[in-house]
C-alpha positions in Angstrom: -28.7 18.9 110.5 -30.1 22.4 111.1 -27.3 23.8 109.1 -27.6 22.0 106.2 -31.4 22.3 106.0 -30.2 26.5 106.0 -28.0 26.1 103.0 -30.2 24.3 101.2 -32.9 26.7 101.7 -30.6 29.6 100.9 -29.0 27.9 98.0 -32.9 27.0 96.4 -33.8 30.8 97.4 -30.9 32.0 95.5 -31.1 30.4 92.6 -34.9 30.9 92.4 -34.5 34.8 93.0 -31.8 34.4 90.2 -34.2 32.8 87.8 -37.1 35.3 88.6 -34.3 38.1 87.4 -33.1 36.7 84.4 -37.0 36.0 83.5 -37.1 39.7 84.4 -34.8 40.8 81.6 -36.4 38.9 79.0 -39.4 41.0 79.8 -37.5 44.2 79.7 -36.5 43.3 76.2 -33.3 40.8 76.5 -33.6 38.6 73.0 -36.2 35.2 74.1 -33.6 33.2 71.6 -31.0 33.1 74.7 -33.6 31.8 77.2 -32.4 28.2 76.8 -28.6 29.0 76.8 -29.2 31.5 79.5 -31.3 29.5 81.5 -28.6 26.9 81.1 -26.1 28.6 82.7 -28.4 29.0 85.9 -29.5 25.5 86.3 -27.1 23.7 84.2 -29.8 21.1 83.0 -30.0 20.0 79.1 -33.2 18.5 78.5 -32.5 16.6 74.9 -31.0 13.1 75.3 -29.4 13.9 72.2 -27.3 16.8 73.6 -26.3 15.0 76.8 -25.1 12.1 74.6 -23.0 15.1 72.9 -22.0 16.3 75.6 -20.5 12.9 76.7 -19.0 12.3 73.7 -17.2 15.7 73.4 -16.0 15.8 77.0 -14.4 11.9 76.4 -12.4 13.6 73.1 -10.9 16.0 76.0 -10.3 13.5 78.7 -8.0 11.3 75.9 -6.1 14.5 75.7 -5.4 15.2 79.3 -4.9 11.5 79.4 -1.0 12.1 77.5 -0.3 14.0 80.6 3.3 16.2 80.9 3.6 15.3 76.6 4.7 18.9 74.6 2.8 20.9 72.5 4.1 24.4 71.0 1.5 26.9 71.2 1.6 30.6 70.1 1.3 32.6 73.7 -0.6 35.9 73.5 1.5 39.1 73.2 1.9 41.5 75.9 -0.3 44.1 76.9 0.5 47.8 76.9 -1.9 49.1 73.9 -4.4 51.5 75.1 -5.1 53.1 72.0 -8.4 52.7 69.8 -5.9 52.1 66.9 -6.9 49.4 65.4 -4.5 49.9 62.0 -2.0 47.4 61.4 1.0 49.1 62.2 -0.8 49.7 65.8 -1.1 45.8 66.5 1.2 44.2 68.8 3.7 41.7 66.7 2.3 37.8 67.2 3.2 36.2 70.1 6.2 33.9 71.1 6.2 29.8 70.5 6.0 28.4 74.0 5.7 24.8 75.3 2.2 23.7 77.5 1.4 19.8 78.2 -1.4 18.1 76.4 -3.0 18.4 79.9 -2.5 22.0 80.2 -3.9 22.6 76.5 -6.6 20.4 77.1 -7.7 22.7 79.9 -6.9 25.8 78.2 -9.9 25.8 76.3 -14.0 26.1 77.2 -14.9 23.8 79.9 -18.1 21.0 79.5 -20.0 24.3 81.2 -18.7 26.8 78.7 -19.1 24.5 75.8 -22.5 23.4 76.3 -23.6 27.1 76.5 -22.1 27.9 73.3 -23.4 24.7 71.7 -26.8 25.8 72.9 -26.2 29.3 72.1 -25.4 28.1 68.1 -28.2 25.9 68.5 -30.8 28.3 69.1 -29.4 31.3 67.2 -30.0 28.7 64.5 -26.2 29.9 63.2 -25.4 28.3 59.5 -22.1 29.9 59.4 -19.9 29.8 62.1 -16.4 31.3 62.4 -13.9 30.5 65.3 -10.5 32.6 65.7 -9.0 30.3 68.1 -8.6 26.9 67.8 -6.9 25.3 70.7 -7.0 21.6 70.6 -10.9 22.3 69.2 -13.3 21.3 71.7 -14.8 24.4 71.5 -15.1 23.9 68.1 -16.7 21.0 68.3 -19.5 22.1 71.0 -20.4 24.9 67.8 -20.2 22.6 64.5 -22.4 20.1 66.4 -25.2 22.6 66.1 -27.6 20.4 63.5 -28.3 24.0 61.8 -24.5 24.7 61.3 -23.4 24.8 57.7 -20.2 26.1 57.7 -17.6 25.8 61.1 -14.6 27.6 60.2 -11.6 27.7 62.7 -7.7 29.2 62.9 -5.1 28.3 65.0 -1.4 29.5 64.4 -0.2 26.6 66.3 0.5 23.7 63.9 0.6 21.6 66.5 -2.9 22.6 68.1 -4.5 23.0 64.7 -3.5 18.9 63.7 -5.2 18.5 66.9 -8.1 19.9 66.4 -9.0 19.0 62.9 -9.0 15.1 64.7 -11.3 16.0 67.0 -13.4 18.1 65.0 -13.2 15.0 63.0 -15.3 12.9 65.5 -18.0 15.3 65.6 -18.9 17.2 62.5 -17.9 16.8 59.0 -18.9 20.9 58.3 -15.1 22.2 59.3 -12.4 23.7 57.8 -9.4 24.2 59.7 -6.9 26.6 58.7 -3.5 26.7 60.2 -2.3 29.9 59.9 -2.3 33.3 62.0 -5.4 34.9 62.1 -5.1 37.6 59.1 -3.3 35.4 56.8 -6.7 33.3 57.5 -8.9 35.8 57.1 -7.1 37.0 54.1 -8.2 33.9 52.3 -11.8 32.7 53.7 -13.8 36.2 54.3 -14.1 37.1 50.7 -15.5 33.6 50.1 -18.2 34.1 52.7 -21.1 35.1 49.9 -23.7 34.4 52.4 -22.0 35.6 55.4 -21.3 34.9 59.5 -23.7 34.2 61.6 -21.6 33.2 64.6 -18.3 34.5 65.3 -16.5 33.6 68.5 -13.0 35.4 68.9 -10.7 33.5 70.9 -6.9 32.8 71.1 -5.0 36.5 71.5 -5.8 38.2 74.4 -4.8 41.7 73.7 -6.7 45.4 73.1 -5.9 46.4 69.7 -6.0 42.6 68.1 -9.1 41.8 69.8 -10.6 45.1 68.0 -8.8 44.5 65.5 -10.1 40.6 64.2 -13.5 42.5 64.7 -13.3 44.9 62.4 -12.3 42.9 60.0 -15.4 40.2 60.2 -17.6 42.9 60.9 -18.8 43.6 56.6 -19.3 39.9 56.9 -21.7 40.0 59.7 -25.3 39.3 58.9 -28.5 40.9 60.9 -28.8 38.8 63.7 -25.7 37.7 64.0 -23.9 36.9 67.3 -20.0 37.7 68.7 -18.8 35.6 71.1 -15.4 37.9 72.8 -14.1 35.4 75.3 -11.7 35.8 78.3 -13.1 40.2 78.6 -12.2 39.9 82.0 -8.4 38.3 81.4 -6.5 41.2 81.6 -7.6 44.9 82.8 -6.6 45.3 78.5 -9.0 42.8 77.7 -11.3 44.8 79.9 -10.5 47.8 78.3 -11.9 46.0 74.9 -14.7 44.8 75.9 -15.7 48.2 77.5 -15.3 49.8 74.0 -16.9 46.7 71.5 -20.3 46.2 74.2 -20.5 50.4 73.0 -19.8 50.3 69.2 -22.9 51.1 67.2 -24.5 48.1 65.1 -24.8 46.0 68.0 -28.4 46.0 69.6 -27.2 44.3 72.7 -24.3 43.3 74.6 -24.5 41.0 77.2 -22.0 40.6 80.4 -21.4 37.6 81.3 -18.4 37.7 83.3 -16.2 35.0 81.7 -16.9 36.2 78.2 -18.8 39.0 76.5 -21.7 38.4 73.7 -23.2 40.8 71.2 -25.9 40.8 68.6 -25.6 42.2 65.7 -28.3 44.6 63.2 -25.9 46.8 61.4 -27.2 49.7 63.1 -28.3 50.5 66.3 -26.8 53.8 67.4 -26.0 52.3 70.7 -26.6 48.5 72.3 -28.5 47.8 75.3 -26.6 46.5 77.7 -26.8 43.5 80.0 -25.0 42.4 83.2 -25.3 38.8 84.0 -22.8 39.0 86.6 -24.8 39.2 89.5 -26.9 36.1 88.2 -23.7 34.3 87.7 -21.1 35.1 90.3 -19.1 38.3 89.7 -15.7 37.5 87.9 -12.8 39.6 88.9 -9.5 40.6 86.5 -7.3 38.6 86.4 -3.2 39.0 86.2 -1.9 36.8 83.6 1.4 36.2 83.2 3.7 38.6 81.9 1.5 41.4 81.9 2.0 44.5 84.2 -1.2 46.3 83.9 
């Protein structure tokens, strides 16, 4: 009985010292418009019926998915590392990756978990994002946390996969009715929707191709796009010691007034001009994440 009554009290401690530092960095100047997402991440409570009936609703769309088990779906794996350059030209970017086979269970996984997802609902929620772009489709939960934001005008999404993108656009289906799905590699997308974007991005979460140079790459071609204010989602910066290696440069580039560490994925903000961000490590608040070794990579 003792022990319990000790873990309880640690665990309470713990997340109450974690709270007081996070409320810390607010007051040291980290953005009050990520409170809620932020705070979210340390309690994990959503107070709006509304977004728990969301939540609900999005997380059933990915249990009918894991629900077709060991069934095949060819997905476009991401391309090995071994780029360490800051080239970002398009002769310096690794060829597109191979077609492999995952389950509908693995896929289903694959993407943001009901954790992830609600923070980037919340995050597109309170960022108050009208124009939301997604490089990364997957089977589109993700996609579906972000275009469920009532403020989002625009949700658009790639996925090279024709087989995950058909997926997708019927789940993005259930939720919003503000998508476009295009199913094409990323540049070939891009080649077609960013000189329609008159108004520009607000939102831009870069998914889908784990690798150095295309990571940089996908950036710096959204980046004229990007409006003051606007927030890059980089997920998966601690996948690969390359993905690392990305993250490490992007959190630096000037035009972003802060980065933000959070382990599992990396967030800017965006004002076009900031010599140099200020940066933020969450890790400590939110367990520290280590590098992983994916498959097929050496590094």
């Amino acid at each position: 009985m003792f022990r319990k009554i000790f873990k309880k009290s640690i665990k309470v401690i713990t997340y109450y010292w974690r709270l007081a530092r996070l409320e810390k960095m607010f007051d040291q100047g980290l953005p009050r418009s990520l409170h809620k997402p932020l705070r979210f991440l340390l309690d994990r409570k959503t107070k709006k019926i509304q977004t728990k009936a969301l939540i609900h609703k999005i997380e059933k769309l990915r249990k009918q998915i894991v629900a077709k088990g060991k069934e095949k779906v060819s997905i476009i794996y991401s391309p090995k590392q071994g780029y360490s350059e800051k080239d970002t030209s398009e002769s310096a970017r690794p060829k597109h990756g191979e077609i492999l086979e995952f389950t509908m269970e693995q896929v289903a996984r694959t993407g943001k978990n009901k954790y992830w997802g609600t923070f980037l609902h919340l995050l597109a929620y309170c960022s108050k994002s009208k124009t939301i772009v997604e490089l990364g489709s997957c089977v589109g939960i993700s996609g579906c946390y972000l275009s469920a934001s009532p403020f989002c005008e625009q949700f658009i999404t790639v996925e090279g996969s024709n087989s995950l993108a058909s997926l997708a656009e019927k789940n993005l289906r259930q939720i919003s009715d503000k998508y476009i799905v295009y199913k094409m590699l990323f540049d070939e997308a891009m080649d077609i929707f960013l000189p329609k974007l008159e108004t520009g991005v607000d939102f831009v979460f870069i998914d889908g191709h784990h690798e150095k140079i295309a990571t940089i790459h996908y950036f710096e071609r959204i980046k004229p796009k990007l409006n003051r204010g606007a927030i890059v989602v980089f997920d998966d910066i601690l996948w690969s010691n390359d993905m690392r290696e990305a993250w490490d440069y992007l959190s630096r580039l000037t035009g972003f007034v802060h980065a933000l560490d959070l382990g599992v994925i990396g967030i800017c903000i965006w004002d076009g001009e900031t010599p140099r961000p200020q940066y933020w490590t969450l890790q400590p608040l939110l367990g520290k994440v280590s590098i992983g070794k994916p498959h097929g990579w050496q590094k």
